[in-house]
C-alpha positions as CSV (number, residue, x, y, z in Angstrom):
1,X,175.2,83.8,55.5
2,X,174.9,85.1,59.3
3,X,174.8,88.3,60.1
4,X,174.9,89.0,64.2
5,X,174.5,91.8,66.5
6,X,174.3,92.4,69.9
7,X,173.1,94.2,72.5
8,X,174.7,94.1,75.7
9,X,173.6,95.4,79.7
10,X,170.4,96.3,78.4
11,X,168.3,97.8,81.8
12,X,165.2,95.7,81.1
13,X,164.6,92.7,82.7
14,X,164.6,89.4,80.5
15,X,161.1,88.0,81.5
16,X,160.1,91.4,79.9
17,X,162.7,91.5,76.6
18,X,161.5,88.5,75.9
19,X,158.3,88.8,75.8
20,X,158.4,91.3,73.1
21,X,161.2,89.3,71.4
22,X,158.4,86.4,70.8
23,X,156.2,89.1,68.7
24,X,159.0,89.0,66.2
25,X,160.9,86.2,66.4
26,X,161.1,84.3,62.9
27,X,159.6,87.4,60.3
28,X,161.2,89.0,58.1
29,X,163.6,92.0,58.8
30,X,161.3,95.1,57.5
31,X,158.1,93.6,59.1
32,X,159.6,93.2,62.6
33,X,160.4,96.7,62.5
34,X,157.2,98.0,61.5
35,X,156.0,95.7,64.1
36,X,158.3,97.0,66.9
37,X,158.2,100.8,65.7
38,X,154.0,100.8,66.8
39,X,154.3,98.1,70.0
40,X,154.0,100.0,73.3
41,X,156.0,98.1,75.5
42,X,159.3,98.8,76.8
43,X,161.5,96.4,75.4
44,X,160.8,97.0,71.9
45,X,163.3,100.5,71.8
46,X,166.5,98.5,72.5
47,X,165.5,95.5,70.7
48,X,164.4,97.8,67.3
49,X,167.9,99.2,67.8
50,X,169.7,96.0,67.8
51,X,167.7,95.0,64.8
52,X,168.7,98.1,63.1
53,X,172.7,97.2,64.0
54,X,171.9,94.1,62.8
55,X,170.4,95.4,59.1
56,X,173.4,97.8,58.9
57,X,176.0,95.1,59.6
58,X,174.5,93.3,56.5
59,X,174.2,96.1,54.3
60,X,177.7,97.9,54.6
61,X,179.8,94.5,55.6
62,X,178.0,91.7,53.6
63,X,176.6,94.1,50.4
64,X,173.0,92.1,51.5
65,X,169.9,93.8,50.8
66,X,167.6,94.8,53.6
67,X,164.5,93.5,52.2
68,X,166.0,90.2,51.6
69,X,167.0,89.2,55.3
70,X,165.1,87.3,57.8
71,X,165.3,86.8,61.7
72,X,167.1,83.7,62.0
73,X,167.4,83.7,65.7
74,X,166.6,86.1,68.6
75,X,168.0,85.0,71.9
76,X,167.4,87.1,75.1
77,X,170.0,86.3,77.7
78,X,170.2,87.1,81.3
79,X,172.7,89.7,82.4
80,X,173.6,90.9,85.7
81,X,172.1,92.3,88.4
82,X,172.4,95.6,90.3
83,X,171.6,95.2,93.9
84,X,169.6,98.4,95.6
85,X,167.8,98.2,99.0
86,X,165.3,100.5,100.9
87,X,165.4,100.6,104.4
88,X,161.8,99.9,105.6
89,X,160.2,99.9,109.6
90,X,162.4,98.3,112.2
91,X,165.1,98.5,110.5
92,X,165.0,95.8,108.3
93,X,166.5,96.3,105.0
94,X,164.1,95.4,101.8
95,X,166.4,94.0,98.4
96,X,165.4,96.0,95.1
97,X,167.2,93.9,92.5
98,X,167.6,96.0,88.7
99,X,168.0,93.5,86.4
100,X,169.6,93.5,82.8
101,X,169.5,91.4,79.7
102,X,171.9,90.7,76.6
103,X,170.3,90.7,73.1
104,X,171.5,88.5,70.5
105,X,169.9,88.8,66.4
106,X,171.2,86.4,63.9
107,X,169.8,86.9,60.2
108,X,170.0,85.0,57.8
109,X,170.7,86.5,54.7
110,X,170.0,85.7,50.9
111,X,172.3,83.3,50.1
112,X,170.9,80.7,53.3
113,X,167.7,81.5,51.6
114,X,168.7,80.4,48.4
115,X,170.0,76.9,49.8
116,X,166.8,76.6,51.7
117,X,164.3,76.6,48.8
118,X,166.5,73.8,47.0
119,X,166.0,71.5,49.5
């Protein structure tokens, strides 16, 4: 069973997200929050809150428990990009480029577990 969330027009860049996406990619649900709750980085707020979206979509749509989900997938997209300039000497006009990201979680929840340890 899937369970997805996402996470869209996040204002974090995706060379950043991502980074802190690696840390949790693949653990199970509870540790990556513990994990993400401590880490002092940036991108772990919007990503903890898309985990968090992704637990609850388990638990009141699928009756899943929380401990028993895992981080199937975490994929860190790039979204679009605002445009700013500053106007520096001579005129000449300097590009500040704000970029954003999409978050995607997939878990996998207790019954793709259960097929897993057959095989």
């Amino acid at each position: 069973m899937e369970i997805i969330a996402r996470s869209k027009y996040v204002r974090i860049s995706p060379r950043k997200m991502r980074l802190v996406a690696d840390l949790v990619r693949g653990l199970p649900t509870q540790e990556a929050m513990d994990i993400l709750t401590h880490l002092n980085k940036n991108g772990a707020k919007p990503l903890l809150l898309t985990l968090k979206q992704a637990v609850g979509n388990a638990v009141n749509n699928l009756n899943l428990e929380k401990d028993n989900l895992l981080i199937k997938r975490l994929e860190i997209g790039k979204g679009p990009t605002f445009k700013r300039g500053r106007p520096v000497s001579r005129g000449v006009w300097h590009p500040i480029l704000k970029r954003t990201c999409h978050i995607k979680v997939i878990l996998e929840g207790e019954a793709a577990q259960k097929k897993a340890k057959k095989k």
